[in-house]
FIFIVO-393952 format. One line per 10 residues: for each residue x, y, z of N, C-alpha, C. Coordinates in steps of 0.05 Angstrom, whole numbers, plus 5000, padded with zeros to 4 digits. Each point is the difference from the previous one (the first is absolute). Layout:
X Y Z X Y Z X Y Z; ...
end
This chain:
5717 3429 4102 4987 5000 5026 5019 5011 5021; 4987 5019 5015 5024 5015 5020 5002 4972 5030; 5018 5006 5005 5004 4990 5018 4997 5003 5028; 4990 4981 5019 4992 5004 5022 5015 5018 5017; 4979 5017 5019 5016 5028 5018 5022 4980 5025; 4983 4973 5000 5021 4987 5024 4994 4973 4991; 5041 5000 5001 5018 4973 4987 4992 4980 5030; 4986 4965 4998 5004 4995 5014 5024 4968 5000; 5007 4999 5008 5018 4983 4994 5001 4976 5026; 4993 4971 5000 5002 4982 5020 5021 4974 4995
5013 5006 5015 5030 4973 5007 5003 4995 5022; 5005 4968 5003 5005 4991 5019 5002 5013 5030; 4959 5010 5003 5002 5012 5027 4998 5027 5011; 5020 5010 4966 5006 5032 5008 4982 5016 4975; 4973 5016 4999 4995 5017 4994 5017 5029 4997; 5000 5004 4966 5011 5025 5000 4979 5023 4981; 5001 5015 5014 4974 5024 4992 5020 5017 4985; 4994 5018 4980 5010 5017 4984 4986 5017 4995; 4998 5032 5007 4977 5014 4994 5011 5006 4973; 4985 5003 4972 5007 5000 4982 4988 5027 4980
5004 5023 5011 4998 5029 4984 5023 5012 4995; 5019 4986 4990 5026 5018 5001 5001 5029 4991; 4980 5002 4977 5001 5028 4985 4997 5017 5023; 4969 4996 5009 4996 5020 5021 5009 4991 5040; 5023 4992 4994 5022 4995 5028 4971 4982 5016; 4990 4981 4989 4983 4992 5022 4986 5000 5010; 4993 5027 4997 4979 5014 5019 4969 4983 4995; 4990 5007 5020 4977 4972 5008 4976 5015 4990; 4996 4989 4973 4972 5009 4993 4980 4982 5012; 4971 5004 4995 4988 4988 4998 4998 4965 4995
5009 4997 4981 5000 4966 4997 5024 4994 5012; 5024 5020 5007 5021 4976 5020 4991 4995 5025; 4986 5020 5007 4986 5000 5030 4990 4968 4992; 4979 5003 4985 4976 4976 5003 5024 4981 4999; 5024 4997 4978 5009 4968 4988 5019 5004 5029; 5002 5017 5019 5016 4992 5020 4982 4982 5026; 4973 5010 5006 4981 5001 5011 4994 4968 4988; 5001 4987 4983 4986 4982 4987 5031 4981 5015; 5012 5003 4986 5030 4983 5000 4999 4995 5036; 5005 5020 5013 5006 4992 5039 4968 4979 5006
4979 5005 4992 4975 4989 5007 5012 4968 4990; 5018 4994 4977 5003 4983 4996 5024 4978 5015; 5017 5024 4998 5018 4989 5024 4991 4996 5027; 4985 5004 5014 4996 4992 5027 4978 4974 4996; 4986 4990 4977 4996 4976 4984 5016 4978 5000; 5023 5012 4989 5028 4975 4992 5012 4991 5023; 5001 4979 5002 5018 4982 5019 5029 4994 4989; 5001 5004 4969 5022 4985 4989 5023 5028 5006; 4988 5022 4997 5021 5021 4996 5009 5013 5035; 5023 5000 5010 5011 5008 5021 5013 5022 5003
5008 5014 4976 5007 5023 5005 4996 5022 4980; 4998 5024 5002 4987 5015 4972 5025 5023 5001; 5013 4993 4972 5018 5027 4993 4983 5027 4984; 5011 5020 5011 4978 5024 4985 5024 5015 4993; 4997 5011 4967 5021 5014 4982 4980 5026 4983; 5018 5014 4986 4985 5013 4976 5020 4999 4986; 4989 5003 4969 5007 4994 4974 5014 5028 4992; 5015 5004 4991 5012 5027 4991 5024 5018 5018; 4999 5018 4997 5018 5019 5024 4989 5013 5023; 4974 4988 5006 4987 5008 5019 4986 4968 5006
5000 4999 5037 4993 4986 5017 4959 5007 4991; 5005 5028 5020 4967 5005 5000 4994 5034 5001; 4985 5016 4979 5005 5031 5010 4976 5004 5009; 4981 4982 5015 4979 5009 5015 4970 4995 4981; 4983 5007 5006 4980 5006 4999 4996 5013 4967; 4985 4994 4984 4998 5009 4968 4992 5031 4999; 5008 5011 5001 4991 5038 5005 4983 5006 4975; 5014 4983 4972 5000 5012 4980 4966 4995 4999; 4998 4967 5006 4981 4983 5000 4979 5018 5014; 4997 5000 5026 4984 5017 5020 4980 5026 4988
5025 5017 4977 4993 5027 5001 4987 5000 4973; 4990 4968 4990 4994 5010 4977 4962 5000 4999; 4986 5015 4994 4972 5005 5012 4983 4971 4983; 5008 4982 4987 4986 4985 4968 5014 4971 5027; 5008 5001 5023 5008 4978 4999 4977 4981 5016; 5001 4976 5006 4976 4989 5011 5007 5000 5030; 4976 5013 5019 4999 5007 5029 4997 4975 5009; 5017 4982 4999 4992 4974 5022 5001 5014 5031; 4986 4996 5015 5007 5013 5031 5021 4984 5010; 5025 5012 5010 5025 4994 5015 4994 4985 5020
4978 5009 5019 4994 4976 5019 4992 4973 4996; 4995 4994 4972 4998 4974 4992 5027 4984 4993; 5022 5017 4998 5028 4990 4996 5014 5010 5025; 5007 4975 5018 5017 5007 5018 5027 5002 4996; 5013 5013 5009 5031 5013 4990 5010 4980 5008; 5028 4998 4980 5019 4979 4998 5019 4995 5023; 5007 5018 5014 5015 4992 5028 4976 4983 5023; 4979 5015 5003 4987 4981 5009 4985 4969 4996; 5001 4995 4977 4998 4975 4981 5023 4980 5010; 5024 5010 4995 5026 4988 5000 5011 4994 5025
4995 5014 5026 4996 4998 5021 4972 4971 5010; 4990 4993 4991 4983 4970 5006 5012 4984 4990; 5021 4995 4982 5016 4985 4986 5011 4976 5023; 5005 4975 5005 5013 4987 5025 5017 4991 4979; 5013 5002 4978 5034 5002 4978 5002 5013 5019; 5031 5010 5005 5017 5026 4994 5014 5011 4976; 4995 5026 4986 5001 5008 4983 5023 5019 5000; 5018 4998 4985 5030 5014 4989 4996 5016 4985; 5000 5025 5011 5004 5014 4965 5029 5006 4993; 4996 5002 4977 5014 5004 4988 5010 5027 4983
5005 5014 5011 5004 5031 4998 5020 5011 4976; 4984 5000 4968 5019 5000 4980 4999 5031 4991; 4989 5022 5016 5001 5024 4987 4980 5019 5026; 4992 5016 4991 4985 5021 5014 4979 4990 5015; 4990 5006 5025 4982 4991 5009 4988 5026 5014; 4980 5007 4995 4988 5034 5002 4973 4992 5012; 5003 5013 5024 4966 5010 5011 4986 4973 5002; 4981 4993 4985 4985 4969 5001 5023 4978 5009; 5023 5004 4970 5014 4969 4988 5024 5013 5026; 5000 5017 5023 5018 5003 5018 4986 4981 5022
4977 4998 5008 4978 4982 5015 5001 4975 4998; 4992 4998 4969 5004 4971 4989 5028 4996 5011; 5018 5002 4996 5025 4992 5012 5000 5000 5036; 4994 5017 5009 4996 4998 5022 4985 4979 5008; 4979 4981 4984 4982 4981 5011 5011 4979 5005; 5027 4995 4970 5011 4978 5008 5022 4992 5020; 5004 4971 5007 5006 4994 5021 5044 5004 5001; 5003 4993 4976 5026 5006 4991 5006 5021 4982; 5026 5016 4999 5004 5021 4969 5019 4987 4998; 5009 4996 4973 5033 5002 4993 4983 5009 4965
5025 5034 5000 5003 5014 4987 5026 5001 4980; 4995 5013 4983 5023 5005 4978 5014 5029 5008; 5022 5005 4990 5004 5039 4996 4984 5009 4996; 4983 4999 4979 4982 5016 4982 4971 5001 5018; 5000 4989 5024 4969 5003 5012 5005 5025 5017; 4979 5014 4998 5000 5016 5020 4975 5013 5007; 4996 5004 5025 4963 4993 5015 5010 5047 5006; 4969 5003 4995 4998 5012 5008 4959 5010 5008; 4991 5014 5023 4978 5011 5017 4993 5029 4991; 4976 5009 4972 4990 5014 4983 4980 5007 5008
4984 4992 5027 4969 4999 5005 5001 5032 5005; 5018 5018 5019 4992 5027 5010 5021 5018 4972; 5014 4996 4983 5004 5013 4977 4968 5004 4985; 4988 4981 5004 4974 4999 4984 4976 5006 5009; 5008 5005 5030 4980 5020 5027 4963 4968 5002; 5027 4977 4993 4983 4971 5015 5009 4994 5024; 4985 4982 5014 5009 4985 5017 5006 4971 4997; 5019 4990 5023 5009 4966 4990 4963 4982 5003; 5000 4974 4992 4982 4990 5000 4999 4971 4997; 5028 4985 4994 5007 4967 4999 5018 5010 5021
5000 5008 5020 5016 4997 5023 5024 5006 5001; 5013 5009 4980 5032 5024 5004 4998 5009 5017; 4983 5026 5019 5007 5011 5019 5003 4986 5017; 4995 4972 5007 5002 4978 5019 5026 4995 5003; 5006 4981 4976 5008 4983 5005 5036 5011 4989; 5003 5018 4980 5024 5010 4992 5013 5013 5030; 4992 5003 5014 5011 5018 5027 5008 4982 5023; 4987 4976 4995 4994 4978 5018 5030 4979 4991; 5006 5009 4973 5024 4982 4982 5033 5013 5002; 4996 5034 4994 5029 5011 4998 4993 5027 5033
4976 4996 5005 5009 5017 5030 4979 5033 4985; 4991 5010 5036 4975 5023 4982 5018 5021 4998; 5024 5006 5007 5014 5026 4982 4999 4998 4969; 5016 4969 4998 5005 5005 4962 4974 4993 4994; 4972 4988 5008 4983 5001 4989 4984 5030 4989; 5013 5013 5024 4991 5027 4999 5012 5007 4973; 5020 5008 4997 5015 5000 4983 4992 4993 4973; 5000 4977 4990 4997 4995 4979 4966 5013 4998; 4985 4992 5018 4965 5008 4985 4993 5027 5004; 5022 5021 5018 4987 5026 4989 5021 5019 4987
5015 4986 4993 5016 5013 4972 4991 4987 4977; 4998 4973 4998 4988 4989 4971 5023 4990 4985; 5029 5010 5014 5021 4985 4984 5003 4973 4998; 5022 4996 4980 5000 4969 4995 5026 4984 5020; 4993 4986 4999 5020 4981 5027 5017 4977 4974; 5026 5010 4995 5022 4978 4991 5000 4972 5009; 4992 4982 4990 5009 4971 5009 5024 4994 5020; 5020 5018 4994 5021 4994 5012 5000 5017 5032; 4981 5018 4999 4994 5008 5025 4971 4986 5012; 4986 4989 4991 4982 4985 4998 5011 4970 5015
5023 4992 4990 5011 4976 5020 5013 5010 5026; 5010 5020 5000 5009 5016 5025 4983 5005 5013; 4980 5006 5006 4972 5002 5016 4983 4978 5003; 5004 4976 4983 4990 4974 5012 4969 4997 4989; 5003 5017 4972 4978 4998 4985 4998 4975 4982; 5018 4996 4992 5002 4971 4985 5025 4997 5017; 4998 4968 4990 5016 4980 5006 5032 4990 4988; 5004 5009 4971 5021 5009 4988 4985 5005 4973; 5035 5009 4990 4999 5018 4970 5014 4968 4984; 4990 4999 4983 5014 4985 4971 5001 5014 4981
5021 4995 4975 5004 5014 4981 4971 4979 4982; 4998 5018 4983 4962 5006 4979 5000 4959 4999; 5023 4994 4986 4993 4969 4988 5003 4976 5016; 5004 5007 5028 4998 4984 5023 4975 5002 5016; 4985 5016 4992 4975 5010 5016 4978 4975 5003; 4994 4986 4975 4977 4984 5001 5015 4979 5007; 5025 4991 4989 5014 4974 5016 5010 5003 5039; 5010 5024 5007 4995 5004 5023 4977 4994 5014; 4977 5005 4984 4972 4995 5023 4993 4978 4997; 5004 4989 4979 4995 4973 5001 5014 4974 5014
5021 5005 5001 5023 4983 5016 4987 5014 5036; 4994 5019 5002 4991 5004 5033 4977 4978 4993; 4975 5007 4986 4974 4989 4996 5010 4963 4997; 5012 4993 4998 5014 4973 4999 5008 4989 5031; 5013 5025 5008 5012 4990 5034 4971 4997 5009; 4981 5019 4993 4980 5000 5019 4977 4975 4998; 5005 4990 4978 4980 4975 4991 5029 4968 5024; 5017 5004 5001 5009 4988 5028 4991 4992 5016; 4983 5023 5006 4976 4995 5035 4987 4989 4989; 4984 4993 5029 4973 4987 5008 4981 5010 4981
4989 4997 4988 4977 5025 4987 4987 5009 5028; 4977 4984 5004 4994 5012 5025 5002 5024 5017; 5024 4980 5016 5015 5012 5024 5009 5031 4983; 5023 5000 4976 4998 5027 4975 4974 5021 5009; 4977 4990 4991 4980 5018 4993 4986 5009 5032; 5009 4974 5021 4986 5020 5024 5022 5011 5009; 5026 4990 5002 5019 5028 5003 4998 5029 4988; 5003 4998 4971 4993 5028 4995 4968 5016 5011; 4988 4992 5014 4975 5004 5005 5010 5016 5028; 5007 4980 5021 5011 5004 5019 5014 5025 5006
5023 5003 4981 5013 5024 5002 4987 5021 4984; 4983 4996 4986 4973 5024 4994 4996 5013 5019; 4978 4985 5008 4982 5013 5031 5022 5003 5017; 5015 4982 5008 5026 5009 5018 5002 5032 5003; 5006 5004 4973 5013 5038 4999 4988 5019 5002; 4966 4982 4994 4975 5018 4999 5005 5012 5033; 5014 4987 5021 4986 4993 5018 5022 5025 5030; 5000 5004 5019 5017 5002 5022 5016 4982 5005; 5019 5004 5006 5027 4976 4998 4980 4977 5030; 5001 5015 5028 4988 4977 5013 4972 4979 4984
4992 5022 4986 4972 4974 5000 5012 4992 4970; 5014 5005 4981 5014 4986 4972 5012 4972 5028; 5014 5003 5013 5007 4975 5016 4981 4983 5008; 4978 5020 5016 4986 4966 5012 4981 4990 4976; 4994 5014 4976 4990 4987 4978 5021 4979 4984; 5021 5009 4999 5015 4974 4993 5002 4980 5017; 4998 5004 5031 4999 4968 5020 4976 4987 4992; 4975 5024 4991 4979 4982 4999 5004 4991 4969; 5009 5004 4979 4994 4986 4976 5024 4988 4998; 5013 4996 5016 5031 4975 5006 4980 4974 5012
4985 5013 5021 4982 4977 5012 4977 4976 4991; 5000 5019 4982 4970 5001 4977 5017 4979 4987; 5021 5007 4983 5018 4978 4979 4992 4984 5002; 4997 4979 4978 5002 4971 5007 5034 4990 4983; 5013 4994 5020 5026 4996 4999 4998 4971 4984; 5027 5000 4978 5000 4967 4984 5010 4975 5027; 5004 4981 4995 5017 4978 5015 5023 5005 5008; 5012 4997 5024 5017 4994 5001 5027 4987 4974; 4995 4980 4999 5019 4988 4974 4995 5011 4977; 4981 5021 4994 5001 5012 4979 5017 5025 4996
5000 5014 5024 5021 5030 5017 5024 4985 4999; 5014 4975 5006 5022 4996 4998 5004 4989 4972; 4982 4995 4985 5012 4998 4973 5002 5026 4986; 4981 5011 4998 5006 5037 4996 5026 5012 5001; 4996 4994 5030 5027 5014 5017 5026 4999 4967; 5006 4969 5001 5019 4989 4986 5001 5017 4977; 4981 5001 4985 5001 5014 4977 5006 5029 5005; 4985 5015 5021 5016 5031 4999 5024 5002 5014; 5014 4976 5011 5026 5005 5003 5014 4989 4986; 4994 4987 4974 5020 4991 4975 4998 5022 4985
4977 5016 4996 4988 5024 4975 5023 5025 5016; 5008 5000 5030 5014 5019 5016 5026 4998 4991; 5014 4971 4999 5016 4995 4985 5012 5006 4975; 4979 4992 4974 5007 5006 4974 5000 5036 5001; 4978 5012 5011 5003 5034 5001 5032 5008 5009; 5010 4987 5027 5022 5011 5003 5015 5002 4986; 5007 4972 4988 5015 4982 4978 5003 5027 4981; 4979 5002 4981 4993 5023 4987 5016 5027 5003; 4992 5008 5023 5011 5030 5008 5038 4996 5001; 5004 4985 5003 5024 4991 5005 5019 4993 4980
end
């Protein structure tokens, strides 16, 4: 029996997604679409899971979109508008989702990465913008949002040359968040996905919300929307903020401790 296109895996809180085509780098046929489409419908379901790690299986993260799949005339026409694309899916998510950047991320699986809310990458990842090599246009929101992340010169850059962007220049432009070497990758995101099960759930899931729309937004009105959903809050007790307190200034502690 072959095995499923997507690994799902649930621990304590933290969902981890695995797109699972290694042969063919990933690339989102048909049924990963749906088992991805099926899986987020399920997560915004779960109460138990707080944060979702997203990986791929092999030497490739994600190479986009199934070409091979697409061009073959015998395959079944489900209409695309009945499957809404995976950055927008993943974007309704109130987790925040980490990817986890273990290889190539091309065109689509460069989006997909773009959707999520954290990168931490390996050497071996490297994103590159294929849509005008292939005389397409973007369509999960690359032309958005990649220009909006490293600035619209190098966005320029990368999407109408089509070259590939190095990880290690990729953290220099503030595309991900850092590089780990290959066998620290899933324990790296997980130890973040750990700090982040820390918080409030809550207060977590409307912060990241917050600074969503925030960026969507003009810096004056990103401000008076955060006075009003600061206002909106319903803040815990008193004696509950100073017991908190206590704990993130002992957890401030042992970190220093740590670094030290």
């Amino acid at each position: 029996m072959a095995e499923p296109v997507l690994l799902v895996e649930r621990e304590g809180g933290i969902a981890t997604l695995t797109l699972n085509r290694p042969e063919q780098m990933n690339a989102l046929s048909m049924e990963l679409r749906t088992a991805l489409a099926d899986t987020f419908a399920d997560l915004r379901r779960d109460h138990d899971t707080r944060v979702v790690v997203l990986t791929g299986a092999g030497r490739a993260f994600c190479a986009g979109l199934d070409l091979k799949e697409m061009g073959d005339p015998g395959r079944s026409r489900q209409p695309t508008a009945e499957l809404p694309d995976p950055p927008k899916l993943m974007r309704t998510l109130r987790q925040p989702i980490i990817g986890a950047i273990n290889g190539v991320a091309v065109t689509g699986g460069f989006e997909i990465a773009l959707a999520c809310d954290i990168l931490i990458a390996t050497p071996n990842a490297r994103f590159a913008d294929t849509h005008a090599r292939v005389g397409l246009l973007a369509g999960w929101g690359l032309s958005q949002r990649l220009s909006r992340l490293v600035g619209v010169n190098r966005a320029k850059e990368l999407s109408l040359t089509g070259n590939y962007l190095s990880a290690e220049r990729a953290l220099e432009w503030g595309l991900v968040n850092r590089v780990v070497a290959p066998e620290e990758l899933l324990p790296s995101a997980q130890a973040l996905a750990s700090d982040m099960l820390s918080c409030v759930p809550e207060a977590m899931f409307e912060y990241k919300s917050l600074i969503d729309r925030g960026f969507d937004l003009a810096l004056g009105d990103a401000m008076t929307y955060e006075t009003e959903m600061n206002r909106r809050h319903t803040s815990p007790p008193p004696e509950v903020v100073a017991e908190r307190r206590l704990k993130v200034q002992q957890r401030g502690r042992q970190q220093m401790a740590g670094v030290e």
